[in-house]
C-alpha positions as CSV (number, residue, x, y, z in Angstrom):
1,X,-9.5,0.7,4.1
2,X,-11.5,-2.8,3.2
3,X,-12.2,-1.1,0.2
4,X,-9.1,-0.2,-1.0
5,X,-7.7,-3.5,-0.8
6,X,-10.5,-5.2,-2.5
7,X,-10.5,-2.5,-5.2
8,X,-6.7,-3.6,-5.6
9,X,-7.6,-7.0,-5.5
10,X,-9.7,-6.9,-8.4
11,X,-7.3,-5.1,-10.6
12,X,-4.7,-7.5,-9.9
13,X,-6.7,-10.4,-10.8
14,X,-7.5,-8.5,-14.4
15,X,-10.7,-7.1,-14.5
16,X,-12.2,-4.6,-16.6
17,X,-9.5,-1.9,-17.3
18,X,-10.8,1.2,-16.1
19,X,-9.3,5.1,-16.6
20,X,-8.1,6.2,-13.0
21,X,-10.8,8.7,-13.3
22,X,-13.7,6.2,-13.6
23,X,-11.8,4.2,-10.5
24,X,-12.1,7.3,-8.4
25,X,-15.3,7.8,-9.4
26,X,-16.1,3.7,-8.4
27,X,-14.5,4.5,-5.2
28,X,-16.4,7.5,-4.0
29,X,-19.8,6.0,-5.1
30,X,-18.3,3.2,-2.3
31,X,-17.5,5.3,0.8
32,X,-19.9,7.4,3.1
33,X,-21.7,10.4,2.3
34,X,-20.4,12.1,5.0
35,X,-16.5,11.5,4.6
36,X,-14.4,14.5,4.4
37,X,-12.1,15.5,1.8
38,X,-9.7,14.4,4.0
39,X,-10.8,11.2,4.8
40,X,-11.1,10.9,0.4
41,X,-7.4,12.2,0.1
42,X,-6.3,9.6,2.8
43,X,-7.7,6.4,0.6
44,X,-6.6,7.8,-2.6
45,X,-2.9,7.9,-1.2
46,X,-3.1,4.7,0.5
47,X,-4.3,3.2,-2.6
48,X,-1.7,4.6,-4.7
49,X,0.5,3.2,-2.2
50,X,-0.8,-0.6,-2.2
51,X,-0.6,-0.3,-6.3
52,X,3.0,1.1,-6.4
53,X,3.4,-1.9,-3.8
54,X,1.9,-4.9,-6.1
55,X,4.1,-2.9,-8.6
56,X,7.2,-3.9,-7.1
57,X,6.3,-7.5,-6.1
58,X,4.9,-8.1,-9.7
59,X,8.4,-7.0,-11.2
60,X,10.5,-8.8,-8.1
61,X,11.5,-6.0,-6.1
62,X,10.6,-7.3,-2.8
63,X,13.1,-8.5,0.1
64,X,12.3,-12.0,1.5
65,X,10.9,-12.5,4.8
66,X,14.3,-14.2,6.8
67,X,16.2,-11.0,5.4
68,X,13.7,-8.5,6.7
69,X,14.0,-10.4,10.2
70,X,18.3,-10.5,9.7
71,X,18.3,-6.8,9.1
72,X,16.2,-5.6,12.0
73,X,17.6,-7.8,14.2
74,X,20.8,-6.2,13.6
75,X,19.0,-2.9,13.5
76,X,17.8,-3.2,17.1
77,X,20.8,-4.8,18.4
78,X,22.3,-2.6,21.1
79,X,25.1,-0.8,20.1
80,X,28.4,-0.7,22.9
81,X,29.6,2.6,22.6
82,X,33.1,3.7,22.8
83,X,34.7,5.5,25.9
84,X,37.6,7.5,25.4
């Protein structure tokens, strides 16, 4: 996982522009020999995930922190339910 956020890291701070196919390629020569191809498919979807994620704070979609805690506090409020 390390790897995948310091592989992120460095693309958000502009290093070399790589194809996604040399990236993959960068991130297999990191992990263990003995990882399984689902162990690979995991950290390729996790890192697609963290870049869709720097994607949407670099163009302002995020939700600020006082909101988050505003809307699950109402979220885990109990609810009184109605008695007929």
């Amino acid at each position: 996982m390390r790897l995948i956020f310091e592989e992120a890291e460095r693309c958000r701070k502009g290093g070399e522009k790589k194809s996604v196919k040399e990236e993959v390629i960068d991130m297999l020569r990191r992990l263990p020999d003995d990882i399984t191809l689902e162990d690979i498919q995991y950290h390729l979807y996790v890192r697609q995930l963290v870049e869709e994620g720097i994607r949407d704070v670099e163009a302002g979609r995020v939700i600020p922190h006082e909101e988050v805690v505003r809307q699950m506090d109402e979220w885990l409020r109990p609810r009184r339910l109605h008695r007929s």
